[in-house]
PyMOL Python script that loads the backbone (N, CA, C, O; Angstrom):
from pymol import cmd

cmd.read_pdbstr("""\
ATOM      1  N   UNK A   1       4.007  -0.499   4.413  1.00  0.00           N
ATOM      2  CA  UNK A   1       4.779  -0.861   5.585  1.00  0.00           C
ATOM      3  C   UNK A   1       3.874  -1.546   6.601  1.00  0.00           C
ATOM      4  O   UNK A   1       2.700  -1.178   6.600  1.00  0.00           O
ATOM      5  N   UNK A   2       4.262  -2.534   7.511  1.00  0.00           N
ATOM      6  CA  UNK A   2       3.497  -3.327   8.203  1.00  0.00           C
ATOM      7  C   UNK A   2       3.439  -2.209   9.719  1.00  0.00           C
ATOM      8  O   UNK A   2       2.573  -2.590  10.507  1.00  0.00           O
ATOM      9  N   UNK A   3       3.780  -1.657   9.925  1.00  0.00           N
ATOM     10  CA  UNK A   3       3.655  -0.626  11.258  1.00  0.00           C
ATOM     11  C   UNK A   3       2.192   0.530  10.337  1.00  0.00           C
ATOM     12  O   UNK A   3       1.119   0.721  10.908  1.00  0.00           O
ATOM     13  N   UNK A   4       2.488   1.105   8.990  1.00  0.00           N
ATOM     14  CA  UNK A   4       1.266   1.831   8.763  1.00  0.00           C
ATOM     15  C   UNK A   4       0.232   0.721   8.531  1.00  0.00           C
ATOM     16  O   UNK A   4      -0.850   1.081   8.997  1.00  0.00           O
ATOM     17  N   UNK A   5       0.178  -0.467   7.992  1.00  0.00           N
ATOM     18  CA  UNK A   5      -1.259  -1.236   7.867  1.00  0.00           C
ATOM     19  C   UNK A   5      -1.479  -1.825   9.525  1.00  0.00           C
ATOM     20  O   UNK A   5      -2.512  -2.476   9.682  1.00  0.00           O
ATOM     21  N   UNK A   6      -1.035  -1.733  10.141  1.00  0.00           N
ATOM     22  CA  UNK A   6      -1.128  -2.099  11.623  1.00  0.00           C
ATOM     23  C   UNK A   6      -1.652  -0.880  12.152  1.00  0.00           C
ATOM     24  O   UNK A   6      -2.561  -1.154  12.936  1.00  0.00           O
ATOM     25  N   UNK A   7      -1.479   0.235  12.064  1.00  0.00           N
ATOM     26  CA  UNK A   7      -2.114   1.139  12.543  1.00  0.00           C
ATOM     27  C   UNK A   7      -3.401   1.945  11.641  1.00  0.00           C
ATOM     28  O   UNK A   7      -4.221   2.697  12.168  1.00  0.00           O
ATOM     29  N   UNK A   8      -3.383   1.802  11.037  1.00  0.00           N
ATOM     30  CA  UNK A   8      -4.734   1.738   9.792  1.00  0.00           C
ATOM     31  C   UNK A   8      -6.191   0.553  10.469  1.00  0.00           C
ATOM     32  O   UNK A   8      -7.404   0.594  10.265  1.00  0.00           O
ATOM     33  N   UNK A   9      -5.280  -0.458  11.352  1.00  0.00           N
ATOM     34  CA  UNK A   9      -6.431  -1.291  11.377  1.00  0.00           C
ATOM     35  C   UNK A   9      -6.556  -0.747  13.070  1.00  0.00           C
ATOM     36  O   UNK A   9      -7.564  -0.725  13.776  1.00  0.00           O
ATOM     37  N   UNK A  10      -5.466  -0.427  13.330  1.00  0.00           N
ATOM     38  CA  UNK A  10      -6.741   0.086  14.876  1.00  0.00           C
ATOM     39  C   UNK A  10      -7.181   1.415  14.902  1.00  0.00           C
ATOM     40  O   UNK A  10      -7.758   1.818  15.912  1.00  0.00           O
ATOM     41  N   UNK A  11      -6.956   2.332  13.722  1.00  0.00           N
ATOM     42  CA  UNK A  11      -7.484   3.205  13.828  1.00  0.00           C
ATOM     43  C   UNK A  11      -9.278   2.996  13.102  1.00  0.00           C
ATOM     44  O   UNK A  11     -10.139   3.851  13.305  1.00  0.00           O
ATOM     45  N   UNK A  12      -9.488   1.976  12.443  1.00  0.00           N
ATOM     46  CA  UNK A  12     -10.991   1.632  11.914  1.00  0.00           C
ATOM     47  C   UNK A  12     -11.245   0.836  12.656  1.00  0.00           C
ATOM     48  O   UNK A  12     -12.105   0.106  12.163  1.00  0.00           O
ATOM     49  N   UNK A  13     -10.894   0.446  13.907  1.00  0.00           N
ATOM     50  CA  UNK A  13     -11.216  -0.079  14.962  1.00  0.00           C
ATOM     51  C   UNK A  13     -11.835   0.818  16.200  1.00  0.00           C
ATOM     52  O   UNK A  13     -12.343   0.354  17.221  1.00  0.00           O
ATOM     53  N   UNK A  14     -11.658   2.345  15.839  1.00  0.00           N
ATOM     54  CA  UNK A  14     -12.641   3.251  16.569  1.00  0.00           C
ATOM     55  C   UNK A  14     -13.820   3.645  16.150  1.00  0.00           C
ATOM     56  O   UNK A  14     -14.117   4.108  15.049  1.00  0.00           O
ATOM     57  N   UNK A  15     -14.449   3.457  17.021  1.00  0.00           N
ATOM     58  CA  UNK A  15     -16.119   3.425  17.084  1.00  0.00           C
ATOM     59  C   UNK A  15     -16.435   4.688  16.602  1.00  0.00           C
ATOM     60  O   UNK A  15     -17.359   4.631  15.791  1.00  0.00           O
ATOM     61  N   UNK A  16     -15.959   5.942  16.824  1.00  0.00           N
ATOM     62  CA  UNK A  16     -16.319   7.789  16.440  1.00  0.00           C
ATOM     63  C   UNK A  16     -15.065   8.075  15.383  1.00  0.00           C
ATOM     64  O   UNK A  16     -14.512   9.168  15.510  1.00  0.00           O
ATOM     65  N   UNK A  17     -14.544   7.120  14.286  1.00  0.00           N
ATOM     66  CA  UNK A  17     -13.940   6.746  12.804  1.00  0.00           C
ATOM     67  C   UNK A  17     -15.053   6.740  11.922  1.00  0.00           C
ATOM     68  O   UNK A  17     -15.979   5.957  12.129  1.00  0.00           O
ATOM     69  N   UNK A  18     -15.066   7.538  10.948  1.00  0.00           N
ATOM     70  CA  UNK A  18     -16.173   7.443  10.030  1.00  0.00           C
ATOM     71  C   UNK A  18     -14.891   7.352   8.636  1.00  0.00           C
ATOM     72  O   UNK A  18     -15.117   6.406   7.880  1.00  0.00           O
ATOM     73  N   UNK A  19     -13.737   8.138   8.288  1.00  0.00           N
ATOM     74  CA  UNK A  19     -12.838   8.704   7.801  1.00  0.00           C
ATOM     75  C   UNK A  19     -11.709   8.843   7.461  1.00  0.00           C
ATOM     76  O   UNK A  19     -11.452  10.020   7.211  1.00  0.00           O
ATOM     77  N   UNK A  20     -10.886   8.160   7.332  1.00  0.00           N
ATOM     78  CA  UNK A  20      -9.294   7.570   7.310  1.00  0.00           C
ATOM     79  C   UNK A  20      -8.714   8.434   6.072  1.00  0.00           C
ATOM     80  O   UNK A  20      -9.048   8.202   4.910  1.00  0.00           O
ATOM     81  N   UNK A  21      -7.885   9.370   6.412  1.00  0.00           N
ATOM     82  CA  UNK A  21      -7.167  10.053   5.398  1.00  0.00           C
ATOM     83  C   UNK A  21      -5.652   9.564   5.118  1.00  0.00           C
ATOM     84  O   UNK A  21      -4.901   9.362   6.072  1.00  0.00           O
ATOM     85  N   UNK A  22      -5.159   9.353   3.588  1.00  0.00           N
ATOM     86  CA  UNK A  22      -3.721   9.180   3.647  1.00  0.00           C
ATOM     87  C   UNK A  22      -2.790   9.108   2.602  1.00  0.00           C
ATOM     88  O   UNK A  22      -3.224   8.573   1.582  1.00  0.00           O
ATOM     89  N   UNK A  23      -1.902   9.408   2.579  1.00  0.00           N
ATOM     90  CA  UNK A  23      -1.024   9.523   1.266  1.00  0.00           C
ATOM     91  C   UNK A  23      -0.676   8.108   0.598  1.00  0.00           C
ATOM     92  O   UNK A  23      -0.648   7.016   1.164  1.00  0.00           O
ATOM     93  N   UNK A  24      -0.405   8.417  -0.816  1.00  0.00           N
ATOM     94  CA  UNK A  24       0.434   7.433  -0.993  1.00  0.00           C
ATOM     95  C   UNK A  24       1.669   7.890  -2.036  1.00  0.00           C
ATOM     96  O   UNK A  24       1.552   8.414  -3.144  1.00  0.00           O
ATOM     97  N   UNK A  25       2.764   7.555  -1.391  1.00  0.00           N
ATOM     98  CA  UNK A  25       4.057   8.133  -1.884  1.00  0.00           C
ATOM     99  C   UNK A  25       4.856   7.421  -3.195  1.00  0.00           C
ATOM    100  O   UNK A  25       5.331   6.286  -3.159  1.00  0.00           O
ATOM    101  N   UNK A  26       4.888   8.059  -4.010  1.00  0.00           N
ATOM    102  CA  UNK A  26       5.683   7.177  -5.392  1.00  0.00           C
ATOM    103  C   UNK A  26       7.223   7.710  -4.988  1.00  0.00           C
ATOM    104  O   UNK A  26       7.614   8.287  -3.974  1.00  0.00           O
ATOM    105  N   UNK A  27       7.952   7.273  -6.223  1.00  0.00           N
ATOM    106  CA  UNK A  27       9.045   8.078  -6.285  1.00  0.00           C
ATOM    107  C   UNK A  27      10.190   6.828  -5.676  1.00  0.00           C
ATOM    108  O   UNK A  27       9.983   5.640  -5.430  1.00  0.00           O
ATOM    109  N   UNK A  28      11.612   7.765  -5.546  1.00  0.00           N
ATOM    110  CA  UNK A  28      12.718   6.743  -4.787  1.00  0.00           C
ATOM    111  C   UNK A  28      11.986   6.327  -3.376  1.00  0.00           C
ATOM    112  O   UNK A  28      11.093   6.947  -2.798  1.00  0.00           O
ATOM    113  N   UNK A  29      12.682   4.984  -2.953  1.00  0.00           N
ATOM    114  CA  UNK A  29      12.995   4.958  -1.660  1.00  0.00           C
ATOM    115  C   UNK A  29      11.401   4.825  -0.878  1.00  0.00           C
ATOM    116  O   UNK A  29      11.203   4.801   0.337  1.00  0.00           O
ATOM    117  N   UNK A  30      10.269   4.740  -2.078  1.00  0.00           N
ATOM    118  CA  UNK A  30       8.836   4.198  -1.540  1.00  0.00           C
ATOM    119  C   UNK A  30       8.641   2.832  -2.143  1.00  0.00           C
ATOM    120  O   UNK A  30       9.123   2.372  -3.178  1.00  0.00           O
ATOM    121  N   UNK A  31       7.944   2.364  -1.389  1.00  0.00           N
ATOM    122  CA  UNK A  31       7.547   0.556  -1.200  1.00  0.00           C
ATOM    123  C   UNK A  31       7.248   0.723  -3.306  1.00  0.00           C
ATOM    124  O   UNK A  31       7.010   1.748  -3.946  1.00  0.00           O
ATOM    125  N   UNK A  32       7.395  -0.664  -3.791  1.00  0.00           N
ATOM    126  CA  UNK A  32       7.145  -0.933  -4.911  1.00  0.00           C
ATOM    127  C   UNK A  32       6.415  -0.730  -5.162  1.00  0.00           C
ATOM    128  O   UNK A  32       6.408   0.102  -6.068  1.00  0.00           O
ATOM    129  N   UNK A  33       4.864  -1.309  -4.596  1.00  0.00           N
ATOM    130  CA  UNK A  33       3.655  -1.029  -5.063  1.00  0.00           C
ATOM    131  C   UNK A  33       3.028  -0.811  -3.827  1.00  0.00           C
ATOM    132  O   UNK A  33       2.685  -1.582  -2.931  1.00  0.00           O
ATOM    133  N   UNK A  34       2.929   0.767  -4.015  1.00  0.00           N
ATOM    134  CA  UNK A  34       2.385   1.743  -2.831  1.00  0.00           C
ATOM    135  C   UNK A  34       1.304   0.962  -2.458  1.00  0.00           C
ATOM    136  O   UNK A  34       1.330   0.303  -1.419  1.00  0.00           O
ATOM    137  N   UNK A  35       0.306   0.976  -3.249  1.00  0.00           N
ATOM    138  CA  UNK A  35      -1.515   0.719  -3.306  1.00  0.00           C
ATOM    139  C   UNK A  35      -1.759  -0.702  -2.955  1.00  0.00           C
ATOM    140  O   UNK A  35      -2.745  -1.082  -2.323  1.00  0.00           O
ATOM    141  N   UNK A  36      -0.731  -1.530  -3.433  1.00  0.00           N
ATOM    142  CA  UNK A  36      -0.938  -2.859  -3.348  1.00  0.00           C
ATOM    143  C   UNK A  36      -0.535  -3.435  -1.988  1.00  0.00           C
ATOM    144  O   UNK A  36      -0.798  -4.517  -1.463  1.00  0.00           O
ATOM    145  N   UNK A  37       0.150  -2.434  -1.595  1.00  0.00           N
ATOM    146  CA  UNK A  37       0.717  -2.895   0.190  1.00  0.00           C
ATOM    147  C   UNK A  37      -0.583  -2.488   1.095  1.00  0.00           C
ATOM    148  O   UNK A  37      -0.948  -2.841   2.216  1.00  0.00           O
ATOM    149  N   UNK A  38      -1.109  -1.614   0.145  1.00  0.00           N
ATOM    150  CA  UNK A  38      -2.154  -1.098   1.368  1.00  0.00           C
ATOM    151  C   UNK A  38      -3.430  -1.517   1.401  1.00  0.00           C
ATOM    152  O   UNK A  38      -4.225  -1.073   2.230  1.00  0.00           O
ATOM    153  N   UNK A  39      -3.802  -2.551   0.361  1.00  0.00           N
ATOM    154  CA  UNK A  39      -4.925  -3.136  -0.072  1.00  0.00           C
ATOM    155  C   UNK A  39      -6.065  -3.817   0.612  1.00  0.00           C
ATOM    156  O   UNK A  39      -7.289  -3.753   0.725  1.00  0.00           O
ATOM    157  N   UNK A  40      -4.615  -4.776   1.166  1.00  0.00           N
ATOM    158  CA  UNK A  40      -5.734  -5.933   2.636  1.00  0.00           C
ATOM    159  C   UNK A  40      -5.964  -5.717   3.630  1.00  0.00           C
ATOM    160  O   UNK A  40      -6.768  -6.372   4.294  1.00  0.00           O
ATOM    161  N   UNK A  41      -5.209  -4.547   4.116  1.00  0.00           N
ATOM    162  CA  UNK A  41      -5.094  -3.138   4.835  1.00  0.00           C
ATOM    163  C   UNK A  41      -6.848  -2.591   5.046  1.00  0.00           C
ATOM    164  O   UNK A  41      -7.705  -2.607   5.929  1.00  0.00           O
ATOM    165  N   UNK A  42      -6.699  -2.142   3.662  1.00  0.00           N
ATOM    166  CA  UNK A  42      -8.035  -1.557   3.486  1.00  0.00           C
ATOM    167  C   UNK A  42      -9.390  -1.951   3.503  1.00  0.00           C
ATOM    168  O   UNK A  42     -10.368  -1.242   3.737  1.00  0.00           O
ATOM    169  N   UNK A  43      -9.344  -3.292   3.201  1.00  0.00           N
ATOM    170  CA  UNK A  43     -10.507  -4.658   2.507  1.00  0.00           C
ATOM    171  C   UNK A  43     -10.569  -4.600   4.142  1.00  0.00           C
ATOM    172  O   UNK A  43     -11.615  -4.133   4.593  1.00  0.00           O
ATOM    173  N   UNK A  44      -9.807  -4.921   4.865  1.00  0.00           N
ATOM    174  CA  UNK A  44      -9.886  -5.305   6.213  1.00  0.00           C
ATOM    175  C   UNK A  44     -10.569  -4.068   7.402  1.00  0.00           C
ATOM    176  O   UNK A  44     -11.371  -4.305   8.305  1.00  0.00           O
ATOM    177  N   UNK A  45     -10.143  -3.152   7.153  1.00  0.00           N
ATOM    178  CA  UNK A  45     -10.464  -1.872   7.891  1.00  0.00           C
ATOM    179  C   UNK A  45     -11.966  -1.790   7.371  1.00  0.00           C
ATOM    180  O   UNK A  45     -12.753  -2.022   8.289  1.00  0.00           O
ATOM    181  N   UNK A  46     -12.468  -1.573   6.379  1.00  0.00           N
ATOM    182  CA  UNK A  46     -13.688  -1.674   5.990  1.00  0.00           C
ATOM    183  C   UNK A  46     -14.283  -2.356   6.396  1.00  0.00           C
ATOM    184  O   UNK A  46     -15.344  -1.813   6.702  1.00  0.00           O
ATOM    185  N   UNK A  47     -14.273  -3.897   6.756  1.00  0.00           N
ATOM    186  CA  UNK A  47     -15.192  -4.578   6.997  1.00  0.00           C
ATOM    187  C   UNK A  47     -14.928  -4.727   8.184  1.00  0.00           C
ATOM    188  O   UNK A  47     -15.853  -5.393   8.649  1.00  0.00           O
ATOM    189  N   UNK A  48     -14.157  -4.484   9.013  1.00  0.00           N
ATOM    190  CA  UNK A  48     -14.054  -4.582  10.288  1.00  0.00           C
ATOM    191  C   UNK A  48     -15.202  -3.429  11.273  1.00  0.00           C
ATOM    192  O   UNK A  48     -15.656  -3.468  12.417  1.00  0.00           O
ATOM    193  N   UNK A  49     -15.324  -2.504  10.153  1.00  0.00           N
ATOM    194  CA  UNK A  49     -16.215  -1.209  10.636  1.00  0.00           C
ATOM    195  C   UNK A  49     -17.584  -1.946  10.384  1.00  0.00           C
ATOM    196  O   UNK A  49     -18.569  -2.106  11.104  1.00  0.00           O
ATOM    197  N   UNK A  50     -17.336  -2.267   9.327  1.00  0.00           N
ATOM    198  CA  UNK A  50     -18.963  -2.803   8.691  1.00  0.00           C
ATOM    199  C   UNK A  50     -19.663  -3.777   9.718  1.00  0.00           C
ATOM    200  O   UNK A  50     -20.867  -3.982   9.868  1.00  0.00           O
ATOM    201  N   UNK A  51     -18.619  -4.304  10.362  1.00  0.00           N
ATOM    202  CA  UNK A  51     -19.283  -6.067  11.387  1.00  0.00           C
ATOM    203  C   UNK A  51     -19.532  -4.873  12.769  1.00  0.00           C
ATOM    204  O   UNK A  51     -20.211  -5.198  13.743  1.00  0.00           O
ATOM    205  N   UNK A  52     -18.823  -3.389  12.647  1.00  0.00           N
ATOM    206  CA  UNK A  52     -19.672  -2.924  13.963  1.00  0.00           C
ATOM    207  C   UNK A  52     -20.706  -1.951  13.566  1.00  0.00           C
ATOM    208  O   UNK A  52     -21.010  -1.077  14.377  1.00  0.00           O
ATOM    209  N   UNK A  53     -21.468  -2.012  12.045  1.00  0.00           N
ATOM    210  CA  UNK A  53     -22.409  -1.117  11.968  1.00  0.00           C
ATOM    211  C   UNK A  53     -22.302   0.327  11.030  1.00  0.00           C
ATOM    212  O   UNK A  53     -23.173   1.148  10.739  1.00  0.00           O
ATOM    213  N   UNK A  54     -20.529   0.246  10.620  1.00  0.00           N
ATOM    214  CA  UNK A  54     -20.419   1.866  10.598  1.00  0.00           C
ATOM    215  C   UNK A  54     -19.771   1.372   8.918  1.00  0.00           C
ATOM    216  O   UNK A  54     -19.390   0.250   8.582  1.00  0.00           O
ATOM    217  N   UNK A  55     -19.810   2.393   8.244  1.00  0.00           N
ATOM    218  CA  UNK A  55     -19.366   3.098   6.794  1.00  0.00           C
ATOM    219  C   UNK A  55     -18.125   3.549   7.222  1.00  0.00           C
ATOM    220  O   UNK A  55     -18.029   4.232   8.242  1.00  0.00           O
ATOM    221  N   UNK A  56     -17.198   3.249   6.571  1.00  0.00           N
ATOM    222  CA  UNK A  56     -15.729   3.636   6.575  1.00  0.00           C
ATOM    223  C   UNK A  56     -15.484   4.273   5.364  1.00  0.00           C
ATOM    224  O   UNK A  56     -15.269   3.514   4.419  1.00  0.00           O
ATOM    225  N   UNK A  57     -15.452   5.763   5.087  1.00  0.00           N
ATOM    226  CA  UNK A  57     -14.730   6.287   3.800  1.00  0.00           C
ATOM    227  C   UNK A  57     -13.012   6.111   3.587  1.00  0.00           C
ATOM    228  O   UNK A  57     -12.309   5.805   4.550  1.00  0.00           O
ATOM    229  N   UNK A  58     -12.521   6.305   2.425  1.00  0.00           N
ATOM    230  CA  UNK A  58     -10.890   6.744   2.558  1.00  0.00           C
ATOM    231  C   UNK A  58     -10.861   7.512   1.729  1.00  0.00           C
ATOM    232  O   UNK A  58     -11.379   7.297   0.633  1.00  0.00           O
ATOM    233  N   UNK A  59     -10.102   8.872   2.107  1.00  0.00           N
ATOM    234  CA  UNK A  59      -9.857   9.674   1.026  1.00  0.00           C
ATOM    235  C   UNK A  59      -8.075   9.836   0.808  1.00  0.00           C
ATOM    236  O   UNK A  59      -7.553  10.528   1.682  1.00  0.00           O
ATOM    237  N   UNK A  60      -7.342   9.401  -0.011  1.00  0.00           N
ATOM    238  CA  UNK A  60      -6.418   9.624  -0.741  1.00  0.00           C
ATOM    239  C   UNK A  60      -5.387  10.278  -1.574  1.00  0.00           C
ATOM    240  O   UNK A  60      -5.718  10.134  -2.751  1.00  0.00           O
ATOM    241  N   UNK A  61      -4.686  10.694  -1.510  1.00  0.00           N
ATOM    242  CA  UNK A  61      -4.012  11.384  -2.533  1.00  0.00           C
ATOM    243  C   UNK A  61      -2.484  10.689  -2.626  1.00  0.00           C
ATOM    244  O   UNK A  61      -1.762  10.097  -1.824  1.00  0.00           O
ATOM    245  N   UNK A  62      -2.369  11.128  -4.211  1.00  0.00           N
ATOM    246  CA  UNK A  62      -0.785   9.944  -4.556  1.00  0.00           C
ATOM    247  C   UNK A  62       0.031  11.438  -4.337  1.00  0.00           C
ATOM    248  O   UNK A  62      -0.349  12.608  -4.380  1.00  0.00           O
ATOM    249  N   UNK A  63       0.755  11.076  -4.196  1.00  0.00           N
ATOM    250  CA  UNK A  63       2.039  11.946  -3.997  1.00  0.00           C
ATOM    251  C   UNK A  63       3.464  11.536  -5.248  1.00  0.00           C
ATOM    252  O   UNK A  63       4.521  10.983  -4.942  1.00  0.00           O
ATOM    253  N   UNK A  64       2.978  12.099  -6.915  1.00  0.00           N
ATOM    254  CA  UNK A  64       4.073  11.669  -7.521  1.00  0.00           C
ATOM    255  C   UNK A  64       3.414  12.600  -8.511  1.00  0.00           C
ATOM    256  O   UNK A  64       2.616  13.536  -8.482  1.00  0.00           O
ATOM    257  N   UNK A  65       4.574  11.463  -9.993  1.00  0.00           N
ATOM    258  CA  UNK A  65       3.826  12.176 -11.425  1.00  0.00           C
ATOM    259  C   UNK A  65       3.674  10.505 -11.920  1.00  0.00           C
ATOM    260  O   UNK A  65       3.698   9.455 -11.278  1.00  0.00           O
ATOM    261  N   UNK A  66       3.514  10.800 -13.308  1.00  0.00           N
ATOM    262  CA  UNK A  66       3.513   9.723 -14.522  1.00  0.00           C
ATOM    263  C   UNK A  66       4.505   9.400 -14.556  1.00  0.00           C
ATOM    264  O   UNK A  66       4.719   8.196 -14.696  1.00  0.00           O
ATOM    265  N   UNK A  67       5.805  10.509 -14.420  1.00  0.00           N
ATOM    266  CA  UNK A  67       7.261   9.706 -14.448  1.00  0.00           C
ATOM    267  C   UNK A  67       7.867   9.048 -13.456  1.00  0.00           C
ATOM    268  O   UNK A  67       9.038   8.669 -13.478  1.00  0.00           O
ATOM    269  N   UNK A  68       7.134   8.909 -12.621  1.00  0.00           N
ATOM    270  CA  UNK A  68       7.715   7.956 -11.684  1.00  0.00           C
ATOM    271  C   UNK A  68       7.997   6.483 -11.726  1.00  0.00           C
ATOM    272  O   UNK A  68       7.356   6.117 -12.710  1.00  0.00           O
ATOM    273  N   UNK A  69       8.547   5.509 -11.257  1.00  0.00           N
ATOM    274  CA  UNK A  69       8.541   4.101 -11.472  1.00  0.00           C
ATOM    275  C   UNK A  69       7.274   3.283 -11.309  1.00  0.00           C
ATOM    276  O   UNK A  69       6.879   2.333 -11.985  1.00  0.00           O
ATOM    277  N   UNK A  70       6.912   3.675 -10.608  1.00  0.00           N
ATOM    278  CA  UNK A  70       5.598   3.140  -9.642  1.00  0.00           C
ATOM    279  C   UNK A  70       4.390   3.250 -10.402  1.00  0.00           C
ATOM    280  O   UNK A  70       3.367   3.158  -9.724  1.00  0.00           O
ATOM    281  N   UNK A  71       4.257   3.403 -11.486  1.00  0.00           N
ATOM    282  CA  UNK A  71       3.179   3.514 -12.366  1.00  0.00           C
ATOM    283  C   UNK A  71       1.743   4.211 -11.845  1.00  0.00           C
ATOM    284  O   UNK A  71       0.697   3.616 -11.586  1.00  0.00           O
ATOM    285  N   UNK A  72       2.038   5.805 -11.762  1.00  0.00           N
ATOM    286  CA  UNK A  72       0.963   6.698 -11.442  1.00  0.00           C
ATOM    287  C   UNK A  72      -0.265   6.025 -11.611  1.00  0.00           C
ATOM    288  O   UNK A  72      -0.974   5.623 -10.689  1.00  0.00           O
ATOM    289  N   UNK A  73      -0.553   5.889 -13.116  1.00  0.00           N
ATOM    290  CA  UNK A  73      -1.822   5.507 -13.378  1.00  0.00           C
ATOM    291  C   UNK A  73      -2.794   4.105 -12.389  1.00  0.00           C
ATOM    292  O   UNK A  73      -3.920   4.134 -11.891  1.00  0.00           O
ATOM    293  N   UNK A  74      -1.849   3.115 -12.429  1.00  0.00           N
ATOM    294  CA  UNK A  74      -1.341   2.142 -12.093  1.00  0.00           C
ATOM    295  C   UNK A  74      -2.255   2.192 -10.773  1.00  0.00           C
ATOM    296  O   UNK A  74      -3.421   1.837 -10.600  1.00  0.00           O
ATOM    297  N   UNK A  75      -1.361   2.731  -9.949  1.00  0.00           N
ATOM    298  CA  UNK A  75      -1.703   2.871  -8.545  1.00  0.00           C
ATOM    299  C   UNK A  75      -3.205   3.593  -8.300  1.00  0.00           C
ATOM    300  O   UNK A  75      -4.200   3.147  -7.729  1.00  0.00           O
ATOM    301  N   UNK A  76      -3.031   4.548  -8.788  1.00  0.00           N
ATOM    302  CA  UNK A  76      -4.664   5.400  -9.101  1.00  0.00           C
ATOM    303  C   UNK A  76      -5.380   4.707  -9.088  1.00  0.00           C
ATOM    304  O   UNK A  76      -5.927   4.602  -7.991  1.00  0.00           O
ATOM    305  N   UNK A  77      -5.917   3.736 -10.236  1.00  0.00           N
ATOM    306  CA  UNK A  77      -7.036   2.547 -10.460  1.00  0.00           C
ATOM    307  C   UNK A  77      -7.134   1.416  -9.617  1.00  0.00           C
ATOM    308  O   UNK A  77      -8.118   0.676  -9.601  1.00  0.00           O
ATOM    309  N   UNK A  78      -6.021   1.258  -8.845  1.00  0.00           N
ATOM    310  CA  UNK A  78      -6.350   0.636  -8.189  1.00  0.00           C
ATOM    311  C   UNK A  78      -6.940   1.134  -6.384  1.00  0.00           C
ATOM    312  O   UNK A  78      -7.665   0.606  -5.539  1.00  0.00           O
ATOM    313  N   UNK A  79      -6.314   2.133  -6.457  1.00  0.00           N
ATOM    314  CA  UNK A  79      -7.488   3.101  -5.275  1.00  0.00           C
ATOM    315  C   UNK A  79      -8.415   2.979  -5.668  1.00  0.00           C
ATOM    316  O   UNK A  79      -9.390   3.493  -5.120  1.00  0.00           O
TER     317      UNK A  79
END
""", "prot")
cmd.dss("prot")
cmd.show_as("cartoon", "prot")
cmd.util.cbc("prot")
cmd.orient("prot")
């Protein structure tokens, strides 16, 4: 969603951000490709930290199974 990658980027826009925690939801009624919406998102938040000096981790968790549409695996590898 463009309101969570909008707020993803000003939150790695704080200087005492080392850490960005966040789900990603499979299943009905979630974006097609969870991981892939959140990608340039991420590429961007990272290096936005990096041009002020700092290491940006993300830690993750999917929120589904294998049977979901959204291709568990899928999304995984690409985290």
């Amino acid at each position: 969603s463009t309101v969570r990658n909008e707020h993803l980027i000003q939150v790695a826009a704080c200087k005492d951000v080392g850490v960005i925690l966040f789900d990603v939801v499979l299943g009905h009624g979630s974006n097609v490709d969870p991981v892939g919406s959140l990608a340039k998102s991420l590429k961007e938040a990272r290096q936005l930290a990096l041009k002020q000096g700092r290491y940006l981790q993300f830690v993750a968790s999917i929120c589904g199974t294998s049977h979901d549409s959204k291709n568990y695996g899928q999304q995984e590898l690409m985290l």
